[in-house]
C-alpha positions as CSV (number, residue, x, y, z in Angstrom):
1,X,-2.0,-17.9,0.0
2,X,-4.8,-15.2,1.1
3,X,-8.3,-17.1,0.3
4,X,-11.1,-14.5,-0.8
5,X,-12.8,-14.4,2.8
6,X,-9.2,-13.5,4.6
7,X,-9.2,-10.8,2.0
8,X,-12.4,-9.0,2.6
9,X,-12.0,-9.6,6.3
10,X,-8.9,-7.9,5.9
11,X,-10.6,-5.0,4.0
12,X,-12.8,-4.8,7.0
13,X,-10.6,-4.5,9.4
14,X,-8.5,-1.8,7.4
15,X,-11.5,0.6,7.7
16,X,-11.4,3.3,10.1
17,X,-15.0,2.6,11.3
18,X,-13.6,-0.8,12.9
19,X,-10.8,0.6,15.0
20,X,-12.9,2.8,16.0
21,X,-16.1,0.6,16.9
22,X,-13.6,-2.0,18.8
23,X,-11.8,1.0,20.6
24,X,-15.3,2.3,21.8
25,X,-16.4,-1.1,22.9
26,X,-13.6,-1.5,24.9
27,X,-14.0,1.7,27.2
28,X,-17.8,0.9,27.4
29,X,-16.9,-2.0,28.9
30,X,-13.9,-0.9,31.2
31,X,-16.0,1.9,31.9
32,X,-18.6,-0.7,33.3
33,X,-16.0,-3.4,34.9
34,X,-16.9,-1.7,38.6
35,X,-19.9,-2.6,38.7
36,X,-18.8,-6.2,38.5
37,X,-15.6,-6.5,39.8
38,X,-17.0,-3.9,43.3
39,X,-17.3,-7.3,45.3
40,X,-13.3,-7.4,45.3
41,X,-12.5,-4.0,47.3
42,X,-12.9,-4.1,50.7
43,X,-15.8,-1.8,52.1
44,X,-14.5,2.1,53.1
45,X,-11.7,1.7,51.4
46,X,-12.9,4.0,48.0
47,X,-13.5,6.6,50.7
48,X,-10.3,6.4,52.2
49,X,-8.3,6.8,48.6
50,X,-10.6,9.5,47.4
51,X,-12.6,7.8,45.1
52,X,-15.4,10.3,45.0
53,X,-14.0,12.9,42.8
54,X,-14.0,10.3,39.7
55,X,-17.2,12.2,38.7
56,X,-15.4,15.3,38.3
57,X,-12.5,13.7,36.9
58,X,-15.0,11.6,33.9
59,X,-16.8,15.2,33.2
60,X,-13.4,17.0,32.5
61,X,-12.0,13.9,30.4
62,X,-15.5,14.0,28.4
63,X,-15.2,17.5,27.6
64,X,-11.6,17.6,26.5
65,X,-11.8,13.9,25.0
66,X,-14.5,15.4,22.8
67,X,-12.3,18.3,21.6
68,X,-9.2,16.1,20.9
69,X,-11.2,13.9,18.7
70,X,-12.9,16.4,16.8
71,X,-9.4,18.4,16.5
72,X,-7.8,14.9,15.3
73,X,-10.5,13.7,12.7
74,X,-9.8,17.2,10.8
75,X,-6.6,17.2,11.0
76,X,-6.3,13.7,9.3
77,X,-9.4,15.1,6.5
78,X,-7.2,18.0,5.9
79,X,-3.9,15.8,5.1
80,X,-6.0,13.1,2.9
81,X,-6.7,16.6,1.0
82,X,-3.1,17.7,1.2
83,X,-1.6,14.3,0.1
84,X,-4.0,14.1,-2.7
85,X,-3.3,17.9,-4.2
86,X,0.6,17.5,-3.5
87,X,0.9,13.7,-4.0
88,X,-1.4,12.0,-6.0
89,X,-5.5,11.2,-5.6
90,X,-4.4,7.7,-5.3
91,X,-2.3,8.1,-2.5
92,X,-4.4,8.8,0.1
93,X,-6.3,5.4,0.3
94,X,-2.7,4.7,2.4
95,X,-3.4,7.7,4.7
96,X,-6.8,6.8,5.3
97,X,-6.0,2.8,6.0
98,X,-2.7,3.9,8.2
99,X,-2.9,1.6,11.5
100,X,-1.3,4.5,13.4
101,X,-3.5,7.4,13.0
102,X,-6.7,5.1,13.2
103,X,-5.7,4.2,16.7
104,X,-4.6,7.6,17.8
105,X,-8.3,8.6,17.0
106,X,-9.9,5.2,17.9
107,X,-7.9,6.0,21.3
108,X,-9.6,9.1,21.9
109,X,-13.1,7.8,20.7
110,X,-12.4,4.9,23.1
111,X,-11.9,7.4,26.0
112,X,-14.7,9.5,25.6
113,X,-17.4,7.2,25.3
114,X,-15.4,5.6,28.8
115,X,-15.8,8.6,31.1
116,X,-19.6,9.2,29.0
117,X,-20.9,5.9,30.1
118,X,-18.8,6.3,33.2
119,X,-21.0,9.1,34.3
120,X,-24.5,8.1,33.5
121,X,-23.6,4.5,35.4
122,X,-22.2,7.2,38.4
123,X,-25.7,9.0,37.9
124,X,-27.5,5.7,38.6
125,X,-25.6,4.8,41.6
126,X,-24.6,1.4,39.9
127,X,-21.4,1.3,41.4
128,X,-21.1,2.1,45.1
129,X,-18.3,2.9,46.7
130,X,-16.5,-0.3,46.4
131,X,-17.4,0.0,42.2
132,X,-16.1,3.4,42.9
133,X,-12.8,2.4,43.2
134,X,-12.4,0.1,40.4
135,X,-13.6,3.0,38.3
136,X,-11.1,5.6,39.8
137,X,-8.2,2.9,38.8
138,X,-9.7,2.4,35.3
139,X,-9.9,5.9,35.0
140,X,-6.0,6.5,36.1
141,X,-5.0,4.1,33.6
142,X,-7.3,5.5,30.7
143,X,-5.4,8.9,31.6
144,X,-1.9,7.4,31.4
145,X,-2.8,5.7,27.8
146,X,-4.5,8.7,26.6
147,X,-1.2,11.0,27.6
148,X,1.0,8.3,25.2
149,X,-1.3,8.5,22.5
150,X,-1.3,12.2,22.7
151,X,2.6,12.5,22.7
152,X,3.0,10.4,19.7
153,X,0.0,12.0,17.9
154,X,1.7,15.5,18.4
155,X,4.5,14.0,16.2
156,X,2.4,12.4,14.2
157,X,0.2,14.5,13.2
158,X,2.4,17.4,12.4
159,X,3.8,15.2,9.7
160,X,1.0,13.6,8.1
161,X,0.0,14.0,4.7
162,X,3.1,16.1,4.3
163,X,4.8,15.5,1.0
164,X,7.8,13.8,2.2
165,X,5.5,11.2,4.4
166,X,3.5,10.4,1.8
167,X,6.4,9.4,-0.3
168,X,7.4,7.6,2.6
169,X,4.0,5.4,3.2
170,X,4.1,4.6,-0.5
171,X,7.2,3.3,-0.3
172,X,6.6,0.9,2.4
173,X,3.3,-0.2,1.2
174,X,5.8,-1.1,-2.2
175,X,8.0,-2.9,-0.5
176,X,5.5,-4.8,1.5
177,X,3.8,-6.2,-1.6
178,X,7.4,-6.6,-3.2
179,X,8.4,-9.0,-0.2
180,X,5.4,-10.7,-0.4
181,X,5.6,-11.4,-3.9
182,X,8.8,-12.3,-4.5
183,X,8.7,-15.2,-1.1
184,X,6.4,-16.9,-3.8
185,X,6.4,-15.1,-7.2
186,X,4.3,-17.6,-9.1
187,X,1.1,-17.7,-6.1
188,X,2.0,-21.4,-5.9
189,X,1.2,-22.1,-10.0
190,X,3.5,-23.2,-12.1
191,X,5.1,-21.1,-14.7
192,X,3.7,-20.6,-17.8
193,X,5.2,-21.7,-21.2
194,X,6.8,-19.4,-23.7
195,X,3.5,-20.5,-25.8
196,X,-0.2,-21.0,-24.7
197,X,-1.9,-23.5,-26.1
198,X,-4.2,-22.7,-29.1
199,X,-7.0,-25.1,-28.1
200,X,-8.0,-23.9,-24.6
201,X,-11.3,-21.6,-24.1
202,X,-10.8,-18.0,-22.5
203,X,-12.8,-16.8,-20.4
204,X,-13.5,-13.3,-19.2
205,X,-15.6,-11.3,-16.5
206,X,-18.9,-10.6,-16.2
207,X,-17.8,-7.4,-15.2
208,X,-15.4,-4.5,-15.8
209,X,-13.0,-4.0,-12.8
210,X,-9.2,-4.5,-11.9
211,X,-8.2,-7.9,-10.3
212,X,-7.5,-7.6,-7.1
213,X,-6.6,-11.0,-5.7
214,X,-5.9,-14.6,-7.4
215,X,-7.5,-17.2,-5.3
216,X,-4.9,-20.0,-6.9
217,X,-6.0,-22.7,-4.1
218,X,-9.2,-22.2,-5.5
219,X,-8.6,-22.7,-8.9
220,X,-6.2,-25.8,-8.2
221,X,-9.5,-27.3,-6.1
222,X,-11.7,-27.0,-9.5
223,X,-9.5,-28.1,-11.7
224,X,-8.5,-31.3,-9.9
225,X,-12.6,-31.8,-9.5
226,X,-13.2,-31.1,-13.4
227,X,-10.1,-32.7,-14.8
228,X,-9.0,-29.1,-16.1
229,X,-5.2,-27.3,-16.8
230,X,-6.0,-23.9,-16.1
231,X,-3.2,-20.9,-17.7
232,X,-4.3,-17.9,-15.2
233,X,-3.6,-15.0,-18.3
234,X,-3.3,-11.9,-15.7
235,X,-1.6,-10.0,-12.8
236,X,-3.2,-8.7,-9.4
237,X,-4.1,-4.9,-11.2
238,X,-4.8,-6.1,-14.3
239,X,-7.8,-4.3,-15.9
240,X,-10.7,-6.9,-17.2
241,X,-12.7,-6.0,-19.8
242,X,-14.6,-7.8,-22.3
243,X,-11.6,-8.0,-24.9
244,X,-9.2,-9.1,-21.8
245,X,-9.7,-12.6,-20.5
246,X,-8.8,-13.5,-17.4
247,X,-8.1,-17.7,-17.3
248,X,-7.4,-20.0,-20.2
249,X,-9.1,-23.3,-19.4
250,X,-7.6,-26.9,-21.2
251,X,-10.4,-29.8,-20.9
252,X,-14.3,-29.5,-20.6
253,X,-15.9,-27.3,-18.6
254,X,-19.9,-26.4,-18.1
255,X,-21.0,-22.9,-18.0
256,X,-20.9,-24.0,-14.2
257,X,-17.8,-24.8,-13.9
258,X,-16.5,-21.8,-15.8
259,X,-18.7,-19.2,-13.7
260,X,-16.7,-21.0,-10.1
261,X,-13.8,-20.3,-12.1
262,X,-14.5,-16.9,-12.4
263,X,-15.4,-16.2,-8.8
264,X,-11.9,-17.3,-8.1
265,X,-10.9,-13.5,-9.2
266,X,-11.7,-10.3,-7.2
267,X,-12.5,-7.6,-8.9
268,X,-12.6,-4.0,-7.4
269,X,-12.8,-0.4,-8.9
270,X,-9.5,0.5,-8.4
271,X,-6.0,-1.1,-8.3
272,X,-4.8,-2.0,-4.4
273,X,-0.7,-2.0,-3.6
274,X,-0.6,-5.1,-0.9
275,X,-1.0,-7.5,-4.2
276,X,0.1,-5.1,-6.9
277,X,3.8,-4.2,-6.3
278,X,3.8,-2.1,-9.9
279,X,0.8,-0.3,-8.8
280,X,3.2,1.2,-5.9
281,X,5.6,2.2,-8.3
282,X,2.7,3.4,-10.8
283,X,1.8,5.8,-7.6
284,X,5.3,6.9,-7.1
285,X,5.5,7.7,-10.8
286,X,2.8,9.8,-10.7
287,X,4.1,11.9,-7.6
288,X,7.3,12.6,-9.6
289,X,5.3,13.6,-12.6
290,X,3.0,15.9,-10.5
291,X,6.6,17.2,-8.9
292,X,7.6,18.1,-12.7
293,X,4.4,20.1,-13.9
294,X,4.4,24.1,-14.4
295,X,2.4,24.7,-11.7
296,X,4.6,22.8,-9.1
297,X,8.0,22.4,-10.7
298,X,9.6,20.8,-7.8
299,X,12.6,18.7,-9.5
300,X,14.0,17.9,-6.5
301,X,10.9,15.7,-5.3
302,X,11.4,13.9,-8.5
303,X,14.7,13.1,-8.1
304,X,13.9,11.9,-4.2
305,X,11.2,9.5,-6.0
306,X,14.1,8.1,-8.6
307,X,16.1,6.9,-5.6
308,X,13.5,5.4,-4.2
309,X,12.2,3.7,-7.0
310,X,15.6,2.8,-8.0
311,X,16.4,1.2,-4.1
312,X,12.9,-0.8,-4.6
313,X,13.7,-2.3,-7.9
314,X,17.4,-3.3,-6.3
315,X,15.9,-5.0,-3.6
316,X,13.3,-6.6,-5.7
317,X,16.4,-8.2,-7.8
318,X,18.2,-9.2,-4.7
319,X,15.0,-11.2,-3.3
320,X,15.1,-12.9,-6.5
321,X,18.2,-13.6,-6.8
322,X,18.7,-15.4,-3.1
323,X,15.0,-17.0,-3.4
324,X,15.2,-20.5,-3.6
325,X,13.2,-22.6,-6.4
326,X,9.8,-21.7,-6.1
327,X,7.4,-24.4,-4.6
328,X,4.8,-25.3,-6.9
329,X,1.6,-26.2,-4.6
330,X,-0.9,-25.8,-7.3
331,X,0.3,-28.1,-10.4
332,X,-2.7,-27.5,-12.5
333,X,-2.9,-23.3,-12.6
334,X,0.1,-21.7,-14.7
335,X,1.0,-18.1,-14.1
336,X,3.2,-15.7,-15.8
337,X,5.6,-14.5,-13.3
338,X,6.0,-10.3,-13.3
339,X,8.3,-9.3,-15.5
340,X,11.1,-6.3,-15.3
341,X,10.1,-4.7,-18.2
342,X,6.9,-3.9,-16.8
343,X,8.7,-2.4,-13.6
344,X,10.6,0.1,-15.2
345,X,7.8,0.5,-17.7
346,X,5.4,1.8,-15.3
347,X,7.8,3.5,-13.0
348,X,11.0,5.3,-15.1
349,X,9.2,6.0,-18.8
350,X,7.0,8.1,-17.6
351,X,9.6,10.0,-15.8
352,X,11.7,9.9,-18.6
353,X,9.0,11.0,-20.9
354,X,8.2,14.1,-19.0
355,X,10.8,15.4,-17.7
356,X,11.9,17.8,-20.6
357,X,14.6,20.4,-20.9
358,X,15.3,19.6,-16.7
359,X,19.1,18.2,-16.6
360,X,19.5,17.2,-13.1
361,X,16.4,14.8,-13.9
362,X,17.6,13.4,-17.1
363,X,21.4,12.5,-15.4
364,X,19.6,10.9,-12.3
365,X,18.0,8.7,-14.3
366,X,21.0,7.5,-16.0
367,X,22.6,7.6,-12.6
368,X,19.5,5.3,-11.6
369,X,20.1,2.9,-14.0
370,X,23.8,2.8,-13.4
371,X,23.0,1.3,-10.4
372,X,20.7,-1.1,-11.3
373,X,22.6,-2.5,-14.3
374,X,24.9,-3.6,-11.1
375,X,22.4,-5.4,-9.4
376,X,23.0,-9.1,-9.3
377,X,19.6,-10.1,-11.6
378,X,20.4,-10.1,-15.2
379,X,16.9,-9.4,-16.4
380,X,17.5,-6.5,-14.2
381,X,20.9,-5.3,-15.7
382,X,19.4,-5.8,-19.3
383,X,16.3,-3.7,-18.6
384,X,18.3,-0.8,-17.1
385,X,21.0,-0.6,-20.5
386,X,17.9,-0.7,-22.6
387,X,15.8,1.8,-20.5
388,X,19.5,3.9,-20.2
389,X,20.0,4.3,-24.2
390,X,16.2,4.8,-24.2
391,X,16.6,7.9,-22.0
392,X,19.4,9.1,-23.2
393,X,17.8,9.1,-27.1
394,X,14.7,10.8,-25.4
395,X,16.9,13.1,-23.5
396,X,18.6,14.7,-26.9
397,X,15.0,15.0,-28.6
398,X,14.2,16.9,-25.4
399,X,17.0,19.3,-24.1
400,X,18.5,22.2,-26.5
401,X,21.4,23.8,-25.0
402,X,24.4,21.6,-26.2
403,X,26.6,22.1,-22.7
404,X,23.7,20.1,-21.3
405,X,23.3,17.4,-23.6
406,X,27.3,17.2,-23.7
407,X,26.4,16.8,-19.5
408,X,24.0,14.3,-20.2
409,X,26.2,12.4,-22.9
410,X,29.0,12.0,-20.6
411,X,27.3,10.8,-17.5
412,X,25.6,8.1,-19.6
413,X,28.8,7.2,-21.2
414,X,30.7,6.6,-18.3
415,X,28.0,5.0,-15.8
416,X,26.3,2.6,-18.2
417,X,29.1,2.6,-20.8
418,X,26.7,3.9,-24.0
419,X,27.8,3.8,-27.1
420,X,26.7,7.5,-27.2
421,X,27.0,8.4,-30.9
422,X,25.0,5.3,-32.3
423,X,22.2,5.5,-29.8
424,X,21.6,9.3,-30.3
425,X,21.9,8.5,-33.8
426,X,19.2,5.9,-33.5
427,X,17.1,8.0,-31.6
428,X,17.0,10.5,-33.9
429,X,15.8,8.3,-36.7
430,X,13.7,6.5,-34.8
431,X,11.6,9.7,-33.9
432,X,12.2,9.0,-30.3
């Protein structure tokens, strides 16, 4: 399990800043290693290989390095501003914290300040000819890395913070944090009972924020210390407030002991994906809903983002399903595992909800859940038929033209087998 220092150091690392600060230390100090490795090379021989046009060589690669890096950086502003107008706002956090465009530009930062300091140490004769030498091999080898980096970035680049690659990244990132999760859905805690007990204390944060990490070793380490059962009452995401507490505590704890208990939660201003799988779908939601308003009404991107959701959620319910028993490491926290309901809850209502008189939508989604009511987890295949006659009701409150609803009627009969007459019946009365 991530302790709270891993995290931030993490965090760090993610920043563009860093790849960029450890890129530029490295050519400073390539661009130096002549002057201490110019003992090695035999004397003459830099004049013999043609070591003296390095100078010329550094001044050209400083000029165009410059360029490249100042083409790249606004390149990669203008797609966080594309993603976020076509996408979502919350969508471009990935784009910024992608490990492949921060070391295309890290890359070129690296190179430029290489052949900079290159030249001033040239200037001050710190090399000689030997040092010369080294430098004019650094210098090749700078050149061969910079023309890789430059391919891929051509390819790259062109693609970033398109619509489509966006999707894509959020996609990932999902099924990153649904991996993670589901090799140990329970952080290590036991599960908690049907019912919490009455007599424990709640506590709650000092602060407004969502949780961003669970540091469970933590809290097994103070509750071992204090004699303490601890029932952990939220999710990576959840939003604490006042009225929301965060940890039910069993036994006697000093104000203390409850404030090292609360440091044991993270709280940020916004919800992260690597710990919050729903958040991922909660993002992808929201691109299918921007896909679907008057001003884009782009259906076809929404019915690209049901797929995907719909392949996520199966392979959520197959890592489940062939997980074996998970191993409790911390016997004195309890934590709710997450639960389907909220999956489909934050990823296909929404959908469902908005997407109006639009046909093709409203059969994908039956389609959708078709194929999850397959998959091999039964809290899975129960949340798809309820979700299914829930769309469907919602579907005949929403479309007009009876062709279509007859469309929509017989699709969700024959993939999830609806009783179609009672649940648009239902519907109806229920106001849905």
């Amino acid at each position: 399990m991530m302790t709270k220092w891993k995290l931030a150091l993490q965090r760090v690392t993610r920043r563009m800043w860093f790849r960029a600060t450890l890129y530029g230390l490295l050519g400073i100090a390539t661009a130096l290693a002549g002057a201490f490795l110019k003992f090695l090379i035999p004397e003459g021989l830099a004049t013999r290989i043609g070591a003296d046009s390095v100078g010329n060589i550094l001044a050209i690669l400083a000029a165009s390095m410059l360029t490249v890096t100042t083409f790249a950086l606004s390149t990669m502003v203008s797609a966080y501003s594309s993603a976020s107008n076509s996408a979502t706002p919350r969508a471009a956090r990935l784009l910024i914290e992608d490990s492949r465009t921060q070391g295309a530009l890290a890359t070129f930062i690296g190179a430029f300040l290489f052949s900079i300091v290159g030249l001033i140490a040239l200037s001050t004769g710190l090399y000689g000819d030997s040092g010369r030498l080294v430098l004019f091999g650094a210098t090749i080898a700078v050149i061969a890395v910079i023309t890789v980096t430059l391919l891929r970035a051509i390819e790259q680049l062109s693609r970033f913070g398109r619509l489509g690659e966006t999707i894509e990244l959020v996609e990932r990132a999902t099924l990153r944090a649904m991996q993670l999760r589901a090799k140990d859905p329970l952080l290590g805690c036991r599960g908690c009972a049907d019912a919490l007990p009455g007599e424990m204390a709640r506590l709650v944060a000092d602060e407004v924020g969502h949780v961003e990490h669970i540091d469970t070793a933590r809290l097994q380490d103070l509750a071992e210390a204090h004699d303490l059962q601890l029932h952990v009452l939220c999710q990576p995401g959840t939003f604490a407030t006042a009225a929301r507490p965060l940890l039910g505590v069993q036994g006697q704890a000093d104000e203390t002991v409850r404030a090292d208990l609360l440091e044991c939660f993270t709280l940020g201003d916004g919800r992260r994906i690597e710990n919050d799988p729903r958040f991922g779908l909660v993002v992808l939601s929201e691109i299918a809903l921007r896909s679907l308003s008057p001003a884009v009404n782009d259906p076809g991107t929404c019915i690209e983002v049901i797929g995907r959701g719909v392949r996520l959620l199966t392979g959520w319910g197959h890592a489940l399903q062939g997980a074996p028993e998970p191993d409790v490491r911390f016997a004195r926290v309890h934590l709710a595992d997450l639960r389907v309901d909220d999956f489909f809850e934050d990823f296909f209502a929404p959908i469902a909800r908005d997407s109006g008189s639009t046909v093709e939508i409203h059969i994908k989604l039956q389609k959708g859940y078709a194929a999850l009511g397959r998959a091999p987890s039964a809290a899975l295949r129960r949340a798809a038929l309820a979700y299914a006659q829930q769309a469907l009701a919602r579907a005949m409150t929403q479309v007009s033209f009876e062709a279509d609803r007859e469309a929509i009627r017989t699709v969700a009969a024959a993939e999830n087998g609806i009783d179609v007459e009672r649940t648009c019946a239902d519907g109806t009365q229920a106001g849905v």
